[in-house]
N, C-alpha and C positions, 0 to 999 in steps of 0.2 A: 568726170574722173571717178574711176573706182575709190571706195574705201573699207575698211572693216571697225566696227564695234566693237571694242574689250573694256570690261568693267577691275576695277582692281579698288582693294581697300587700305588704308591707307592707320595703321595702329596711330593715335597717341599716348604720350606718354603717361598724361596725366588722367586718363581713361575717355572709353570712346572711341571712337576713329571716323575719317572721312572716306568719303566714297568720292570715285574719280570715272569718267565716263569718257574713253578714250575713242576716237575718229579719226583712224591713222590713214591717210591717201595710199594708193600702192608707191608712189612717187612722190614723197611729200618733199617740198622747194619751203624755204626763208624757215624763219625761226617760228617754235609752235607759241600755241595760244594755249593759255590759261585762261578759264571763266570763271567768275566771281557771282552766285546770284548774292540778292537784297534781300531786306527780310521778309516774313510769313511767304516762303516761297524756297525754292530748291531749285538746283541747274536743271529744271523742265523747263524756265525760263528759255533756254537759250537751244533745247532740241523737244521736240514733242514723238509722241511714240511712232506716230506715222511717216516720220524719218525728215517733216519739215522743221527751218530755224535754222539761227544762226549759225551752231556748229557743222553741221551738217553742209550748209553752204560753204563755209569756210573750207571745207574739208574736198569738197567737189573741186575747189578755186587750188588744193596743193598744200595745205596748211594740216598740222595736225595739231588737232585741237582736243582739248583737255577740261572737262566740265566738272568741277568740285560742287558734289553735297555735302552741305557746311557740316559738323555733328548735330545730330538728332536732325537732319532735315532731308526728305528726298529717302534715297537709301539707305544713310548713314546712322548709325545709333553709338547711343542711346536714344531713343525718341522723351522728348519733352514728357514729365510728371512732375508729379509732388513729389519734393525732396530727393529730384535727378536735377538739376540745374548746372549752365555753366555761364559767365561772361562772356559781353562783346572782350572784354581783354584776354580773354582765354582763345579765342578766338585771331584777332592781334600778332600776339606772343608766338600760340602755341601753332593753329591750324594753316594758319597764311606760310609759316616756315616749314611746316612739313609739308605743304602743297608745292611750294616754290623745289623745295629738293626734289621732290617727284614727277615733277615736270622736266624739271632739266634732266633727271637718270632716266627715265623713257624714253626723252627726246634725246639724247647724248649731245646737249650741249649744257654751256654754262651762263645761258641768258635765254627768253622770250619775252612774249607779249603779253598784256593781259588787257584782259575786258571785264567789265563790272558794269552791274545793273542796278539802279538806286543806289539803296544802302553801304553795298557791297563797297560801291566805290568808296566810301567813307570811311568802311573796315579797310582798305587795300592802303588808304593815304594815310590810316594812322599805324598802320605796320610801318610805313614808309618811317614817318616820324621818330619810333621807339626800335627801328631794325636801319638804323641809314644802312649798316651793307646789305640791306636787298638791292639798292640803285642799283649798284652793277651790275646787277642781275635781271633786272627787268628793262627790257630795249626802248619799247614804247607801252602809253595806257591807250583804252577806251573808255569811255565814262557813258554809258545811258542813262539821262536824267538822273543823275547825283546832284543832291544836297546834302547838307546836316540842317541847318533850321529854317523851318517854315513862315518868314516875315510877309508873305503876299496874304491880303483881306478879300474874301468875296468866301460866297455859299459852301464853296467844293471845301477849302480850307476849312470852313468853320465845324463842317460835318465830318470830315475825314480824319484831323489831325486835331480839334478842340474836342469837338464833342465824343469822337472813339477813340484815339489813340491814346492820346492825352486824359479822355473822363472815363468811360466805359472801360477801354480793356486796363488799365490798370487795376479795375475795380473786379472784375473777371479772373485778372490773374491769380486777386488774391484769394479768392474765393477759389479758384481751383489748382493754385497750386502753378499751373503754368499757363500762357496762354492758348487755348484750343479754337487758334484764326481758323484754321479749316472748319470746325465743326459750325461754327458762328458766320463763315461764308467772308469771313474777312480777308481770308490770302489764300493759297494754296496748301501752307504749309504752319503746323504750330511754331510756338517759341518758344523754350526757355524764359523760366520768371527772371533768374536776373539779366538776361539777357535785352528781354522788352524793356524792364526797369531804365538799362543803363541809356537804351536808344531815347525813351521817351526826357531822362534826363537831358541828351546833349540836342535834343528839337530844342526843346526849351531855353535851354541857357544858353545867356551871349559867350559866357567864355568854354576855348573846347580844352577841356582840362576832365583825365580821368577818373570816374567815379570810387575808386577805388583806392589809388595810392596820389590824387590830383598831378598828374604828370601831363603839362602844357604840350597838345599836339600844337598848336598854330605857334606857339614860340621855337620848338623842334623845328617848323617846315620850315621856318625863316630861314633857319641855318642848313639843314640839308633839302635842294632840289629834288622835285620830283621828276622824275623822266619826264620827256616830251608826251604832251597829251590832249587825246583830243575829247572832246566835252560836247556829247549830241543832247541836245533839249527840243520837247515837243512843243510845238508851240499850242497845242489843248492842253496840254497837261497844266491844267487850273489849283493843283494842288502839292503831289507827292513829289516834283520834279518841274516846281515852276520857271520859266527860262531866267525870272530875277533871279530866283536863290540858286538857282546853277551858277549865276553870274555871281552871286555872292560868295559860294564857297568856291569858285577859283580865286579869288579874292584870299579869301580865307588859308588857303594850299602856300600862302609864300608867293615870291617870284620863280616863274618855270616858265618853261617853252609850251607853248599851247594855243588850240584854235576851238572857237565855240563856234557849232553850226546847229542853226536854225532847223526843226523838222516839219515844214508847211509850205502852204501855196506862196507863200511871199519871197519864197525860197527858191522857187522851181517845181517845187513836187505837186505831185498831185493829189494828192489829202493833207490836211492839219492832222500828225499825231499825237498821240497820247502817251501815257507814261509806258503803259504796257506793249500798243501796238504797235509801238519803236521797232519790235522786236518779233511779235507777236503774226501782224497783220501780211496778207500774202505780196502787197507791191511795197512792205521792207526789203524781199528781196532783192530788187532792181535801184533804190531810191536812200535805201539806208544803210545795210550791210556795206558795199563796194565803196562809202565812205571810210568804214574801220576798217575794212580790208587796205585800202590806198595808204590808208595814215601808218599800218605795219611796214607795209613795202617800203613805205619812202623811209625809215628807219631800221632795217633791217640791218644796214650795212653799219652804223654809226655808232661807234663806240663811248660810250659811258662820259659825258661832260663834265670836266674838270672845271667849267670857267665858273668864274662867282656867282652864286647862289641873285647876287644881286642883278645880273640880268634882266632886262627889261622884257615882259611878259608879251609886248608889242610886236614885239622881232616878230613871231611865227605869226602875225598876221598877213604876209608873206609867201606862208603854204595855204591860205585859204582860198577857196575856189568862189564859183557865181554861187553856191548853194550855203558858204559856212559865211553868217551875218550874225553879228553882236546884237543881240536886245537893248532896248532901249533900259535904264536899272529905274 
């Protein structure tokens, strides 16, 4: 299926603005998608220049999909320096609600879907938290490898999230002001100092409470549900996106409607992936994507769940197929 690329910028109020990367089908069918990347990275995550990736898939499949570069990352500016900084709550508050209104005024409705990658999803569930009227507004999620804290021991962890995230780039940041992951080969994309700050705070601490004004996201979730969601974990991913701490922070999210699928041979598939080439690798096409495509379809039609929040989390083990299996925690 045909489609066309239009870039559109996206002002805030509080300075800066986001960038939006649009894949409209000629004949786009169900509600669009939003994408959310994670951090030291930028919605490249999800289309690459050669026209492979997930949105681009999407878009072939009838979807018209909407890829946000957070501020300062990707397109978007200001770019990360000394004494330009903004918060994950800036972030939160301000960028997730001007994205959401931009999606539904280009798409001309008043709901879609969204997809998140790592972090992002983290950022999207605590909008969720501090904004309950977004629920309405968003039909279903996707979640590729989201956690917030890194409780699994072994090598990967110890070097990725102890000894850099955690030792090194804090130590970096301060010394330059912001963090420069691209330069240092750490991500795709810099960050924001207090930005890193606030991330490497909520790896760390048991309780997810804002660094800023301590505003309790996991007591928030209790009481408002998240949309129905589904939660893809690689089973390599030994670090950034381990299937325990995925399994943790659904956990963490409240009681909702949700399915966690496995991404490896014990699955069906034919590789173990990893955090990145969930997304990244060329047989996602066939083995990964048409899972989060499925999980929109089947909610396309469904309108916004009134029942209590205390809903048992079990229900949508129901929509799981031979490929979507619970880790062992």
């Amino acid at each position: 299926m045909d489609y066309q690329v239009s870039r559109h910028r996206i002002a805030i109020a509080s300075g800066g603005e986001l960038h939006l990367t649009r894949f409209r089908p000629t004949h786009p069918r169900g509600l669009p998608v939003l994408c959310w990347h994670g951090a030291i990275e930028s919605g490249r995550i999800f289309h690459s220049r050669s026209g492979k990736g997930l949105a681009p898939w999407l878009a072939q499949q009838g979807r018209d999909v909407m890829v946000i570069d957070q501020r300062g990352r990707g397109s978007a500016l200001p770019r990360p320096a000394r004494g330009v900084s903004f918060s994950q709550r800036d972030v939160i508050i301000e960028e997730i609600t001007a994205a959401l209104d931009r999606c539904c005024q280009l798409g001309g409705v008043t709901r879609c879907h969204v997809m998140a990658h790592s972090w992002g999803g983290v950022l999207i569930a605590a909008h969720l938290a501090r904004v309950p009227g977004s629920r309405d507004r968003i039909a279903s999620q996707v979640y590729f490898g989201t956690k917030r804290r890194v409780r699994v021991q072994n090598p990967s962890k110890w070097l990725y999230i102890d000894v850099i995230w955690k030792g090194l780039a804090p130590a970096v940041r301060r010394l330059c002001g912001y963090l420069p992951a691209r330069r240092l080969r750490w991500g795709s994309d810099d960050e924001y100092a207090a930005s890193h700050a606030h991330s490497v705070a909520w790896v760390r601490d048991t309780a997810w409470r804002d660094p800023e004004d301590g505003f309790d996201y996991a007591e928030a979730l209790a009481q408002t549900e998240l949309p129905p969601t589904l939660y893809l974990a690689g089973s390599r991913d030994r670090a950034l996106g381990h299937p325990r701490d995925v399994a943790r922070f659904i956990d963490e999210c409240g009681p909702h409607r949700h399915a966690l699928s496995l991404l490896g041979r014990t699955s069906g598939l034919t590789r173990d992936y990893g955090h990145l080439d969930m997304l990244t690798h060329p047989h996602a096409a066939t083995e990964v994507y048409p899972q989060a495509l499925a999980w929109c379809q089947a909610h396309d039609d469904t309108a916004p769940d009134r029942e209590s929040p205390a809903r048992s989390r079990s229900e949508t083990g129901k929509r799981q197929g031979p490929n979507d299996k619970t880790p062992s925690r």
